[in-house]
C-alpha positions in Angstrom: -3.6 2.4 6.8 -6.3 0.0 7.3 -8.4 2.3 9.6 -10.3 5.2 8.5 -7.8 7.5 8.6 -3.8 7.3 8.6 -0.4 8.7 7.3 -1.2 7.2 3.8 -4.5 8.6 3.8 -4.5 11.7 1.0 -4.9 15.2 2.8 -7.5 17.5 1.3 -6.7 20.4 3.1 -2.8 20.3 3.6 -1.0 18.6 0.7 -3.8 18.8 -1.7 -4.9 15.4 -1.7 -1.8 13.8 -1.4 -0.6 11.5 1.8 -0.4 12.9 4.9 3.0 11.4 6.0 5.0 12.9 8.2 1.7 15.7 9.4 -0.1 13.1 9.9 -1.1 13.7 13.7 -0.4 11.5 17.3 -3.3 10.3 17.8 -4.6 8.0 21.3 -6.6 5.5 22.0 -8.8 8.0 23.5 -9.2 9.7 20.2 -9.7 6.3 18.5 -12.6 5.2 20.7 -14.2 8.8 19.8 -13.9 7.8 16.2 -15.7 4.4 17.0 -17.9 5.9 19.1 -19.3 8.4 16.4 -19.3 5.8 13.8 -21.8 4.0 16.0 -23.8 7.0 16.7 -24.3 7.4 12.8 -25.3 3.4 12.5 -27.8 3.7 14.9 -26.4 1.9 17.9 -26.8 3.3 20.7 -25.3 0.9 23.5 -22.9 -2.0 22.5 -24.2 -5.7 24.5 -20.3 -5.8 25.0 -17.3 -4.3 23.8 -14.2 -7.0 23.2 -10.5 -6.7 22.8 -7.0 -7.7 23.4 -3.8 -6.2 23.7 -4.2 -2.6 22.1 -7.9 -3.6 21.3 -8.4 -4.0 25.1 -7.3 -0.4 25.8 -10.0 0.6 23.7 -11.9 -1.2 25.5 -11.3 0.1 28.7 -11.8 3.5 27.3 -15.0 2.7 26.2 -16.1 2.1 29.5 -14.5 5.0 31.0 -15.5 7.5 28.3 -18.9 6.1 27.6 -20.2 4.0 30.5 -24.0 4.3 29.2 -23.0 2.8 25.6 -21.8 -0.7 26.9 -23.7 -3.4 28.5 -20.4 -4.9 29.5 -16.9 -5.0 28.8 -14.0 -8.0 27.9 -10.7 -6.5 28.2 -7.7 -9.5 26.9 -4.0 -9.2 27.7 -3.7 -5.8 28.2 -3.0 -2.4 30.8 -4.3 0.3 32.6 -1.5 1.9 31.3 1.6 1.0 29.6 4.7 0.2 31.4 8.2 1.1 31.2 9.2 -2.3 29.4 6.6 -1.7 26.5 7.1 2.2 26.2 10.4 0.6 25.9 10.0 -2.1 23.0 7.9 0.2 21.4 10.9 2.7 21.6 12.7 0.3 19.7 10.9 -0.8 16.9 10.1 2.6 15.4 13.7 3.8 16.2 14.2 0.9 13.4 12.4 2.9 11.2 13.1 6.2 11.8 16.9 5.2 11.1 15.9 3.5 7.7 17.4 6.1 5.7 14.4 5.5 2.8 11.6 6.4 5.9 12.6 10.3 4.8 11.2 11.7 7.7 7.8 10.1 7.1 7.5 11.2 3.7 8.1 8.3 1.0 4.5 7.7 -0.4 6.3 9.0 -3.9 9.1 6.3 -4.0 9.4 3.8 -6.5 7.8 0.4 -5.5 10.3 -1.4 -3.2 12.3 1.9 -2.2 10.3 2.2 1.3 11.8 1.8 4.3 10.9 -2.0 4.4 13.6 -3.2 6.4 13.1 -0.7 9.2 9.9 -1.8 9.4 11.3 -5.7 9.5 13.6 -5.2 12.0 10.8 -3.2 14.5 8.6 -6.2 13.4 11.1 -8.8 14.4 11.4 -7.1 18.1 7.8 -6.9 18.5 7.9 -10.7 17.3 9.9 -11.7 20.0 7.8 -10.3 23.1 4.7 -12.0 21.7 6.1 -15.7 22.4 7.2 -16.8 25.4 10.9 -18.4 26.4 9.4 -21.7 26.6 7.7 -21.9 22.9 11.1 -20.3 21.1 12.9 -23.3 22.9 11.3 -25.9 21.8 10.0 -24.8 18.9 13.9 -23.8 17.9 16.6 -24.7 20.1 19.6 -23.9 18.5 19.0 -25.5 16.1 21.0 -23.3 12.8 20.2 -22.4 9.0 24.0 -21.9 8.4 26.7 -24.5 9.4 28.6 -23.8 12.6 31.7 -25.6 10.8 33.3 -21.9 10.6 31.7 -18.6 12.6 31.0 -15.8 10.6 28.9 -12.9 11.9 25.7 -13.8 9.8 25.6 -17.3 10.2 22.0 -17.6 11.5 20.2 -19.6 14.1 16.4 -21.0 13.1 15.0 -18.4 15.2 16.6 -15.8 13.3 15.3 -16.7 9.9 11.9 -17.2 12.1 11.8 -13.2 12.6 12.9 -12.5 9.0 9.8 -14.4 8.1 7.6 -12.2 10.1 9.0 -9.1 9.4 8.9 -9.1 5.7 5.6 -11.0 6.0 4.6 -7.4 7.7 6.0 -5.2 5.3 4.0 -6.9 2.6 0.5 -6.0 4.6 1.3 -3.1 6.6 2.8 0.9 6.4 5.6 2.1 8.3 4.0 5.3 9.5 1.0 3.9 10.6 3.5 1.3 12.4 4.4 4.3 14.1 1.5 6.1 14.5 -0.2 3.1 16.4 2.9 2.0 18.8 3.2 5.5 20.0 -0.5 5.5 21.0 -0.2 2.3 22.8 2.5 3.6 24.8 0.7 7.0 25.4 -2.1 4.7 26.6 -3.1 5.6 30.4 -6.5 5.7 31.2 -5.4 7.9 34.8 -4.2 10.3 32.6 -6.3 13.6 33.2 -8.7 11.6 35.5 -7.1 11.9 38.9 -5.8 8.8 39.0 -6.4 5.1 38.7 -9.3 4.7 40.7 -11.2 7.5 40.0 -11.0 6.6 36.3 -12.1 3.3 36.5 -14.7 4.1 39.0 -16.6 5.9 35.9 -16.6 2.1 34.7 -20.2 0.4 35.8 -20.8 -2.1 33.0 -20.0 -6.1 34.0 -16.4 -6.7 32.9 -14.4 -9.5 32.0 -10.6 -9.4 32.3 -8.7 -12.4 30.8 -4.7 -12.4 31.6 -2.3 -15.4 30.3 -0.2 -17.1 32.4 2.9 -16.9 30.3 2.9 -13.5 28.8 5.8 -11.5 29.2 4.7 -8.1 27.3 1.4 -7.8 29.3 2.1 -9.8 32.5 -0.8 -11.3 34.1 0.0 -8.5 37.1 -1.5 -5.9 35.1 -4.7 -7.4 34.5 -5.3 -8.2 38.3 -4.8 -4.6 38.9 -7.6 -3.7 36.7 -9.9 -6.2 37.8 -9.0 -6.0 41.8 -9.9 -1.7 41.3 -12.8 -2.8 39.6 -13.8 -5.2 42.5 -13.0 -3.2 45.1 -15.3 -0.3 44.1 -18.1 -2.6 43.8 -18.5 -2.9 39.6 -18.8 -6.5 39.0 -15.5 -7.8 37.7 -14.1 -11.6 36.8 -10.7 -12.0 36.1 -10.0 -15.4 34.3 -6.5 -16.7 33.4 -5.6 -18.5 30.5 -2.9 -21.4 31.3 -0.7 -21.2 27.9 2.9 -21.7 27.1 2.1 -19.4 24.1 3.3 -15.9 25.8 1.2 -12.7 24.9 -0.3 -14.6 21.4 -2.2 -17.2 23.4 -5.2 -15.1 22.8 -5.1 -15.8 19.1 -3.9 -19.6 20.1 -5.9 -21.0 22.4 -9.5 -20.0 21.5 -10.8 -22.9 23.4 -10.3 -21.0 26.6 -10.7 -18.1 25.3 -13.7 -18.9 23.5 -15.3 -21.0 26.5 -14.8 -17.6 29.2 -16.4 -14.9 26.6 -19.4 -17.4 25.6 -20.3 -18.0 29.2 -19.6 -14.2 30.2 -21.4 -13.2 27.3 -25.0 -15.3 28.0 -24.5 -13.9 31.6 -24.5 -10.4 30.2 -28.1 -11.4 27.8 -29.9 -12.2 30.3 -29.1 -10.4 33.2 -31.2 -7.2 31.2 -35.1 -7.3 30.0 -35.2 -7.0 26.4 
């Protein structure tokens, strides 16, 4: 866990100090920008100048406009959803099927295994598919081709292509840095995510949104299609909250937004000095 709280996170009330694991609770993106939103109660701030994110992060930040309109001088919300769609509730599906077969997840209990007996290669594999939806068609072409690790002279079933040993990489790079549970934990709340939920609908949740917002989409992204962007930002529009929808013109797919800072950097600066000075100090 590298939030405040998570599966690995000791219990003091339940297991006597030990992980939570498999009780560890679903928990939403609503219930994440409550934990943000007290943490900046108790640091003294009471309204953010703007409140930035991408992908998951920009859920958040669409909650934090719904849920706490007079907290935010404005909003940037990157790559992401009013709500998640069928094809991510569907990757997501995947990946932590991956580790709930990984025979060493034990039901979400394995904080007590010996070092290495974790269910590491779940988590690769559910890494690996993630992997793939953050690129787009265009960059694994030319970046790999098919191009091979293993000769081609004679088929075997785990001869590998570049690409594959390209998603190895990435998912045991992952399971060095990251927990299995809270893998879990935080691709279940993304596809939970749907700000309509309990608010009569689309509209009438994002009309409780007044604060200047950015949305940024990216032309080639196949896991948050630009489609879903325009929908937040055309609501916004059309009930009169000041909205801008920019597009960034990548090859990069859904990663662009940790790529091509240029753009992204040049809409959020401008945005940003709009937002300071359209209020009196």
């Amino acid at each position: 866990c590298q939030g405040t709280t998570g599966p690995a996170s000791g219990d003091p009330v339940g297991a006597g100090g030990r992980p939570y694991g498999s009780s560890f609770p679903v928990v939403s993106i609503r219930d994440m920008v409550r934990t943000q939103a007290a943490v900046a109660g108790e640091l003294g701030i009471a309204r953010w100048l703007s409140v930035v994110g991408a992908s998951m992060g920009g859920m958040q930040v669409l909650e934090w406009g719904i849920m706490f309109p007079e907290r935010v001088r404005s909003l940037v919300a990157i790559a992401t959803a009013a709500a998640a769609s069928a094809q991510q509730i569907a990757y997501g599906s995947a990946g932590r099927n991956a580790i709930r077969l990984d025979p060493r997840w034990r039901g979400g209990d394995y904080y007590g295994a010996d070092a290495g007996d974790g269910p590491s290669q779940g988590l690769a594999v559910a890494r690996s598919i993630a992997q793939i939806t953050y690129r787009s068609d265009d960059v694994f072409t030319d970046r790999f081709g098919r191009e091979v690790v293993d000769s081609l002279d004679r088929f075997s079933l785990w001869q590998r292509f570049q690409v594959e040993r390209y998603l190895e990489y990435h998912g045991v790079k992952l399971v060095r840095r990251f927990d299995a549970n809270s893998y879990l934990c935080l691709t279940k709340a993304m596809d939970l995510h749907d700000v309509a939920r309990g608010r009569g609908g689309l509209e009438e949740a994002l009309a409780r949104v007044s604060a200047p917002t950015l949305v940024m989409g990216i032309s080639s992204d196949a896991l948050y299609p630009v489609y879903q962007q325009c929908q937040v930002h055309d609501v916004l529009r059309d009930q009169g909250t000041a909205s801008e929808y920019v597009e960034i013109d990548s090859p990069h797919g859904h990663d662009a937004f940790l790529i091509d800072l240029d753009q992204v950097g040049s809409a959020l600066s401008r945005f940003l000095s709009d937002v300071d000075k359209s209020e009196p100090r």
